[in-house]
FIKOLZA-1660 file (N, C-alpha, C; in steps of 0.1 Angstrom, whole numbers, plus 5000, padded with zeros to 4 digits):
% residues 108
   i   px   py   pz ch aa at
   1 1859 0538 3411  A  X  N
   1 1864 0540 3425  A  X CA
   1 1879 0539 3424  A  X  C
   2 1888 0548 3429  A  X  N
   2 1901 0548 3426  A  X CA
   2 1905 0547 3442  A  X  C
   3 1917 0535 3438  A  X  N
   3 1923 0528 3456  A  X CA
   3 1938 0540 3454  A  X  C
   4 1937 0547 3468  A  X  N
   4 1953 0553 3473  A  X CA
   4 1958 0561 3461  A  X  C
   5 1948 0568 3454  A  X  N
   5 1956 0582 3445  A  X CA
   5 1950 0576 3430  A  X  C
   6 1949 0567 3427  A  X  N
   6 1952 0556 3413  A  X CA
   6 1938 0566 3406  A  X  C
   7 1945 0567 3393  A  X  N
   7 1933 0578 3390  A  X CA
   7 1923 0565 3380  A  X  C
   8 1909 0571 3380  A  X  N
   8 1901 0562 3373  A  X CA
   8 1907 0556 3360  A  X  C
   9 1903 0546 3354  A  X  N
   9 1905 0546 3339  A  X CA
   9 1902 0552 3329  A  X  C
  10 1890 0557 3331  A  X  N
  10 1882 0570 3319  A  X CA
  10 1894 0575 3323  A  X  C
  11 1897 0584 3333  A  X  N
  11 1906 0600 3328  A  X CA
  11 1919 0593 3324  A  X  C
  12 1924 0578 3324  A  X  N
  12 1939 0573 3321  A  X CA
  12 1937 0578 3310  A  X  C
  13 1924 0576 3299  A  X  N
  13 1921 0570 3288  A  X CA
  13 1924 0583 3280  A  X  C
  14 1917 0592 3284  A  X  N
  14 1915 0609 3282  A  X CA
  14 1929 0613 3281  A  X  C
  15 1934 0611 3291  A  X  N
  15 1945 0620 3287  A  X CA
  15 1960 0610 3280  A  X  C
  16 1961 0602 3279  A  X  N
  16 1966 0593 3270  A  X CA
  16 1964 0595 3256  A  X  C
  17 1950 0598 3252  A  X  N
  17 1945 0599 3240  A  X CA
  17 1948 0616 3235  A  X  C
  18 1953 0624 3246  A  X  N
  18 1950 0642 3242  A  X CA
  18 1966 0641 3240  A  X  C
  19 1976 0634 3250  A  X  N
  19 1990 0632 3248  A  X CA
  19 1994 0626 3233  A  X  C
  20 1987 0619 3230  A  X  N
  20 1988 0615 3216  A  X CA
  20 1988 0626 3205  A  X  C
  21 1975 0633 3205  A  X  N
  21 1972 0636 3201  A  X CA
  21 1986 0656 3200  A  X  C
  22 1990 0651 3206  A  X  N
  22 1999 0661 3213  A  X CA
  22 2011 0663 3206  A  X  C
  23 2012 0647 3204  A  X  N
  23 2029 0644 3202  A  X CA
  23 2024 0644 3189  A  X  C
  24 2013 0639 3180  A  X  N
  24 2015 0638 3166  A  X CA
  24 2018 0654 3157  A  X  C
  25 2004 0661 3168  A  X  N
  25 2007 0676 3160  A  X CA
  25 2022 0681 3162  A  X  C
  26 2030 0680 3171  A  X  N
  26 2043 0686 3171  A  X CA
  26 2052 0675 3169  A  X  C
  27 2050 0664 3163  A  X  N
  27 2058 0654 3156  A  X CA
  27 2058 0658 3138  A  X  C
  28 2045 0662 3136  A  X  N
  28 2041 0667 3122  A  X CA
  28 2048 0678 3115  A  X  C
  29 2044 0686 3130  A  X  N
  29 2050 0707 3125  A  X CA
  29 2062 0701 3127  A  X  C
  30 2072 0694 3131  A  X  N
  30 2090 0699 3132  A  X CA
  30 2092 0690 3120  A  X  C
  31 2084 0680 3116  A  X  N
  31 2094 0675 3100  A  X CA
  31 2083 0687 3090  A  X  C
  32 2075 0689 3093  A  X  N
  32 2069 0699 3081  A  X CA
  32 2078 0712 3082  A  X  C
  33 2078 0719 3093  A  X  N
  33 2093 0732 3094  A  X CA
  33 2107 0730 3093  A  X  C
  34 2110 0715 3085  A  X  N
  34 2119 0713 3084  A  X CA
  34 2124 0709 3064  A  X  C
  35 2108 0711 3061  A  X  N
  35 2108 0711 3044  A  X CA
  35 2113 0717 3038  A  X  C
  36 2116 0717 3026  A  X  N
  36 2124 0724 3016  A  X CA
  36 2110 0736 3014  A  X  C
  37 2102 0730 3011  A  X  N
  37 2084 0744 3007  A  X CA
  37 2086 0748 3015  A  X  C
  38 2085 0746 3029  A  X  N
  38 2078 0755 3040  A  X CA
  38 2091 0766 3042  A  X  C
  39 2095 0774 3033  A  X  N
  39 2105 0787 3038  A  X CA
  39 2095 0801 3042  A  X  C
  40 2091 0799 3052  A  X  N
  40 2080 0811 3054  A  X CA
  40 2095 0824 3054  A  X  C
  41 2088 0836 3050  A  X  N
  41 2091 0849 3054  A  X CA
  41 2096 0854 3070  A  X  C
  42 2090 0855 3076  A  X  N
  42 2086 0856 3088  A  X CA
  42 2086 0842 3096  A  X  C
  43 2097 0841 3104  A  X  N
  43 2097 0829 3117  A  X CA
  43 2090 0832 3128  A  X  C
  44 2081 0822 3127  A  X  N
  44 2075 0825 3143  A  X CA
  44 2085 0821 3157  A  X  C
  45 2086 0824 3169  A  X  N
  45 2089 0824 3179  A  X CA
  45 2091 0803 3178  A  X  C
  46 2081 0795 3176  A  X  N
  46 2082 0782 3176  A  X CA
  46 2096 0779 3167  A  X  C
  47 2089 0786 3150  A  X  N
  47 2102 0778 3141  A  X CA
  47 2117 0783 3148  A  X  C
  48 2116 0793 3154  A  X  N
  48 2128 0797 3153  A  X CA
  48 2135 0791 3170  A  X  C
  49 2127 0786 3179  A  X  N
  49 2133 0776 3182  A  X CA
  49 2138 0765 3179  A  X  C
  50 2130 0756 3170  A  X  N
  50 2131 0746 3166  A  X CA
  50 2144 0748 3152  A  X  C
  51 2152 0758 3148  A  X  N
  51 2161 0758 3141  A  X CA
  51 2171 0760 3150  A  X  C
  52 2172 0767 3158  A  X  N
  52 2186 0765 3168  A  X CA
  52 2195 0750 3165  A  X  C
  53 2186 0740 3162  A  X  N
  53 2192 0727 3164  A  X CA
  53 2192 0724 3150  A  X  C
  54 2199 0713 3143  A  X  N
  54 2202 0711 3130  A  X CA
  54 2190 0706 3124  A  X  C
  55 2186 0707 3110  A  X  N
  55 2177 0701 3103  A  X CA
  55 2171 0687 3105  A  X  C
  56 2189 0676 3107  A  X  N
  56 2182 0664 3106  A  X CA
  56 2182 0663 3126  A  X  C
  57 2187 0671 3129  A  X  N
  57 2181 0662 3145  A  X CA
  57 2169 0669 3149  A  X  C
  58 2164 0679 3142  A  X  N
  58 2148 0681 3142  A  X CA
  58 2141 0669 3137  A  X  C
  59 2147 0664 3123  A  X  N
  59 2134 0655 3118  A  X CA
  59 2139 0641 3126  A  X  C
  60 2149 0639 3135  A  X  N
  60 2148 0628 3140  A  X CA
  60 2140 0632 3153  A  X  C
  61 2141 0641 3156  A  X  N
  61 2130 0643 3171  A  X CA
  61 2116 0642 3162  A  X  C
  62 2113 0647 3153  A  X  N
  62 2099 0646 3150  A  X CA
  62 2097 0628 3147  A  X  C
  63 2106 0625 3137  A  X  N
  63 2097 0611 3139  A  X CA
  63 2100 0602 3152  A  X  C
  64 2106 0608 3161  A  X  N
  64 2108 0596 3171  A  X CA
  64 2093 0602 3179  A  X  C
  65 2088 0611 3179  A  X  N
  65 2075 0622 3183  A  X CA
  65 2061 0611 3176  A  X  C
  66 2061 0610 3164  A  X  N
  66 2053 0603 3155  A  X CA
  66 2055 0589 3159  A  X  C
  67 2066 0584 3156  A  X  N
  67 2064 0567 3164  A  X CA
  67 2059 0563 3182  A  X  C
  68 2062 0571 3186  A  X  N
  68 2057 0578 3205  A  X CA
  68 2044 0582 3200  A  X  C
  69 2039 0585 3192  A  X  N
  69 2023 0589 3192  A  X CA
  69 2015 0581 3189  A  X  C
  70 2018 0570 3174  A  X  N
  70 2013 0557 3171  A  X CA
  70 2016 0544 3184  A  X  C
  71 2027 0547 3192  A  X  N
  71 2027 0532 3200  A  X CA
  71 2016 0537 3212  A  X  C
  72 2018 0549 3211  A  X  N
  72 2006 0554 3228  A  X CA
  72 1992 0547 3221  A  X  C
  73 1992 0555 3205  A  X  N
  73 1973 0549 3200  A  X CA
  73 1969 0534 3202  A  X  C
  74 1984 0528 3198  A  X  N
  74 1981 0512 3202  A  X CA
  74 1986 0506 3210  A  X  C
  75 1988 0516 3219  A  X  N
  75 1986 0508 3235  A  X CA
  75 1974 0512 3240  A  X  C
  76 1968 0522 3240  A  X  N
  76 1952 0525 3247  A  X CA
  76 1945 0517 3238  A  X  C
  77 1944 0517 3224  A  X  N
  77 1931 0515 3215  A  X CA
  77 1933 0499 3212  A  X  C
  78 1947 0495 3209  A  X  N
  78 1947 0482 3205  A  X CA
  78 1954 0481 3191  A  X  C
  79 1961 0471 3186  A  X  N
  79 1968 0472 3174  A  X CA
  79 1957 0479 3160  A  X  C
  80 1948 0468 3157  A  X  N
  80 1939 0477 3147  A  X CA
  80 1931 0487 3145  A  X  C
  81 1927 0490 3159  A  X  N
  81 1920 0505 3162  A  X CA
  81 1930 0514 3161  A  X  C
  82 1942 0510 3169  A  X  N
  82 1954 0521 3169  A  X CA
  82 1960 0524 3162  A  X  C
  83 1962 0515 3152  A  X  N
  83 1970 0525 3139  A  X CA
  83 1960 0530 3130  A  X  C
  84 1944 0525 3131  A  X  N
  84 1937 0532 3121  A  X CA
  84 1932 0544 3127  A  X  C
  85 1932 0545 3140  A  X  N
  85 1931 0560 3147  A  X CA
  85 1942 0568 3145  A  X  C
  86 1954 0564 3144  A  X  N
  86 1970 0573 3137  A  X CA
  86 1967 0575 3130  A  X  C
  87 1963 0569 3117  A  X  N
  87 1965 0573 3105  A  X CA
  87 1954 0581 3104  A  X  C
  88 1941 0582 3107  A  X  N
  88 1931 0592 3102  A  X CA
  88 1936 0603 3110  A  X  C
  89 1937 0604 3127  A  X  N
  89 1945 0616 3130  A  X CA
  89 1953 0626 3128  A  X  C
  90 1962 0613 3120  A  X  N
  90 1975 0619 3110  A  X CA
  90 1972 0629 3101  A  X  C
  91 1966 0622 3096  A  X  N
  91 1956 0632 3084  A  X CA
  91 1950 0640 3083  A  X  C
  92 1941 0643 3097  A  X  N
  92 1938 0655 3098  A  X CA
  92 1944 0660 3104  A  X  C
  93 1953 0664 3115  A  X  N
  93 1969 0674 3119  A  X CA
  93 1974 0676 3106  A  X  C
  94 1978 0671 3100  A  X  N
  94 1984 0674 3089  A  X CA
  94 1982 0684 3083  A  X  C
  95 1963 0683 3077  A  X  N
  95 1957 0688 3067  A  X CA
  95 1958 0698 3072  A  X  C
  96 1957 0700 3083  A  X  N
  96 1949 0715 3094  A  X CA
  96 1964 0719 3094  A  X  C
  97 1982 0712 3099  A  X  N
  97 1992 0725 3098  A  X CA
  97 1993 0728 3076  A  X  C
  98 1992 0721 3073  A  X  N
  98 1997 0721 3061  A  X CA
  98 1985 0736 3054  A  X  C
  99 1973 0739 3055  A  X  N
  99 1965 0745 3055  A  X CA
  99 1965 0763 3065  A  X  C
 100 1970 0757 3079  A  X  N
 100 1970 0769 3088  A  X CA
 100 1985 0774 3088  A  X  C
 101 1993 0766 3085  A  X  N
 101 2007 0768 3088  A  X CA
 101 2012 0784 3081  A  X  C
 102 2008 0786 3066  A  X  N
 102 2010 0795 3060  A  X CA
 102 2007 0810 3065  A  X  C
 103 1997 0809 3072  A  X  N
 103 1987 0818 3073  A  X CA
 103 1996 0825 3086  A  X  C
 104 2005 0820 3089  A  X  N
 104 2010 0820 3104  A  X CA
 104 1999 0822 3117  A  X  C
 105 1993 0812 3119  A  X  N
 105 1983 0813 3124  A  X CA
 105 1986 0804 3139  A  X  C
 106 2002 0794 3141  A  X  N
 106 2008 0791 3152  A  X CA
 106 2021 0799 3156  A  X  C
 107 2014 0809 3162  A  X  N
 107 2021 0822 3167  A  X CA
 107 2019 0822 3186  A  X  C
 108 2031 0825 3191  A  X  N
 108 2027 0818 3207  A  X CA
 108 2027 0838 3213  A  X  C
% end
């Protein structure tokens, strides 16, 4: 039952958890598009945003992206749930740009 607008907790929950999930994958792609490997051929419309600005104040936006994604997991989930939900999360974002990234398959 939600008092004067206050949205339930299930949907806080939901979309706190999709926001996370949000910030890690584009906390990931801007230090991964900022690798020495990753010199694709072809810039997508994203990387080539994301180079307007210099190398290292990309990878400082990305990890400030990545630490904003682990404090959200352990504020909803709780210290030990939350970083062991980061870190397996992490891991699979990862796997999935590090894998799809090449293929140019994040094209807007």
């Amino acid at each position: 039952m939600s008092l004067s607008g206050i949205a339930p907790p299930i949907a806080t929950f939901k979309s706190m958890i999709y926001l996370a999930f949000i910030l890690l994958f584009t906390g990931f792609y801007a230090l991964y598009s900022t690798s020495e490997k990753m010199r694709s051929k072809q810039k997508n419309p994203i990387d080539q945003g994301l180079f307007k600005l210099s190398n290292t104040a990309v990878k400082i936006c990305g990890l400030v992206l990545l630490i904003l994604a682990f404090g959200l997991f352990i504020l909803v989930l709780g210290p030990a749930t939350g970083i062991f939900v980061g870190v397996v999360s992490l891991m699979t974002l990862a796997s999935l740009i590090v894998i799809l990234a090449p293929l140019n398959l994040f094209k807007s």
